[in-house]
Structures are given as structure tokens and as C-alpha cells.
C-alpha positions in Angstrom: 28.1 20.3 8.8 25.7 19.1 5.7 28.0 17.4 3.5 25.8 17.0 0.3 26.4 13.8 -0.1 24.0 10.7 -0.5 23.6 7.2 0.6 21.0 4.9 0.0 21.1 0.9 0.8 18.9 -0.5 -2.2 18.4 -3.9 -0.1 16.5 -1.8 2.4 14.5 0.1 -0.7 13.2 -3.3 -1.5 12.3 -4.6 1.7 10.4 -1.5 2.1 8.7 -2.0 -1.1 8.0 -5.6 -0.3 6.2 -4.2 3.0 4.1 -2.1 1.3 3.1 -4.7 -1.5 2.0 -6.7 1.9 0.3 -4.1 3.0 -1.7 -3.4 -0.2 -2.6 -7.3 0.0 -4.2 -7.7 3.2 -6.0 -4.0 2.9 -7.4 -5.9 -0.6 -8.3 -9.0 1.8 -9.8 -6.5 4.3 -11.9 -5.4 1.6 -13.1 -8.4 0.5 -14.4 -9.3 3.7 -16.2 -5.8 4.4 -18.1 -6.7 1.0 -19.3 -9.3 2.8 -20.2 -8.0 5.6 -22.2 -5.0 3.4 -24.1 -8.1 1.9 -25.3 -8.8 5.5 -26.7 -5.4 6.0 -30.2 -7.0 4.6 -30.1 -8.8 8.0 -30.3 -6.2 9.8 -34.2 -5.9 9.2 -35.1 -1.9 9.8 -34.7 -0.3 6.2 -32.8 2.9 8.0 -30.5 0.2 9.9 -29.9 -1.4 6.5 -28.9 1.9 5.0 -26.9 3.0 7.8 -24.8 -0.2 7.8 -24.5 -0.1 3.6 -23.6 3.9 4.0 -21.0 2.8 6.2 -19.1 -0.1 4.6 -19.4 2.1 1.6 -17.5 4.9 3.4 -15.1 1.8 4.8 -14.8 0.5 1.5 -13.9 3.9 0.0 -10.9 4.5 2.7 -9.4 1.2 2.4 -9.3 1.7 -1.3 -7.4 5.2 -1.3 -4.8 3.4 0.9 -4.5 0.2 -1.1 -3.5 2.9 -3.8 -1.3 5.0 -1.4 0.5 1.5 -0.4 1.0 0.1 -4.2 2.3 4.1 -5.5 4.4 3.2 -2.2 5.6 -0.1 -3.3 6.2 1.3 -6.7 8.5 4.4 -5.8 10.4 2.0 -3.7 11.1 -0.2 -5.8 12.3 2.1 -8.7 14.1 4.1 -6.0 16.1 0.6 -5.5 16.7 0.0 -8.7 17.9 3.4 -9.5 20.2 3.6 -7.0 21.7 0.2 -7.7 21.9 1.0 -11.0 23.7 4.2 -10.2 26.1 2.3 -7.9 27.0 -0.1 -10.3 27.9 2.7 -12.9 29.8 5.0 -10.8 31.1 2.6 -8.7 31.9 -0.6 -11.4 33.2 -2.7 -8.2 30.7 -2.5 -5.9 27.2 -4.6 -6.1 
């Protein structure tokens, strides 16, 4: 039987918020690198091999970058999430936190 009530262990909020920040780093660092590796396309020598290479860092680039956003909205919500319910601890609860 549901009984409507809700818990929530901020510490773990936070951790999960510090994951995601982590996450959000090494997809910038990944990034980075396929830039680099784009810049090599050149080397390749056929123009069409060049091109296909370019097209698909660029579609790489463009995947890694919605979830770089999706992991910092992430880190965001988790952290106010902690924060709120800390808050709301401390408030309804004085003697706990």
C-alpha cells in the first residue's frame, strides 16, 4: 500500500550531480580530441574520403554535444533537487541536517 510519502537522501543527489558534471567533462575532452582527429581528414588524400571522414566527425561532434548538454541539465537538476530537499529538511525538520 502507497503511502504518499517521500524520501530523498540529498548526499546521494549530489554525488549523482557530481557524476554527471564528470561525465559532461570527459564528453568535452572527447570532443576535443575528435576535432583533432577532423583536422586529419586532409590526410586522408581522396577528396570523397576527406568528406566522408569530416561528414562524420561532424555528425560525432553533433551527438557528443547534445549529451554534454543532457549531462550538465543533469548535473543541474541534481543539484537543486539536493539543495531543495535539504533545505526542506532543515525547515520541517529543524533537528535533522
Amino acid at each position: 500500500m502507497a503511502t504518499g510519502r517521500i524520501e530523498a537522501q540529498p548526499e546521494r543527489l549530489g554525488a549523482g550531480a557530481g557524476r554527471a558534471r564528470l561525465l559532461g567533462a570527459e564528453l568535452s575532452g572527447f570532443r576535443s580530441r575528435l576535432a583533432s582527429a577532423s583536422g586529419l581528414a586532409a590526410a586522408a588524400g581522396a577528396p570523397g574520403t576527406q568528406a566522408a571522414i569530416a561528414d562524420s566527425c561532424g555528425d560525432w561532434d553533433s551527438a557528443i554535444e547534445a549529451l554534454e548538454a543532457q549531462a550538465a541539465a543533469l548535473d543541474r537538476n541534481l543539484q537543486g533537487a539536493a539543495v531543495a530537499y535539504s533545505e526542506t529538511d532543515q525547515s520541517a525538520m529543524p533537528g535533522r541536517g
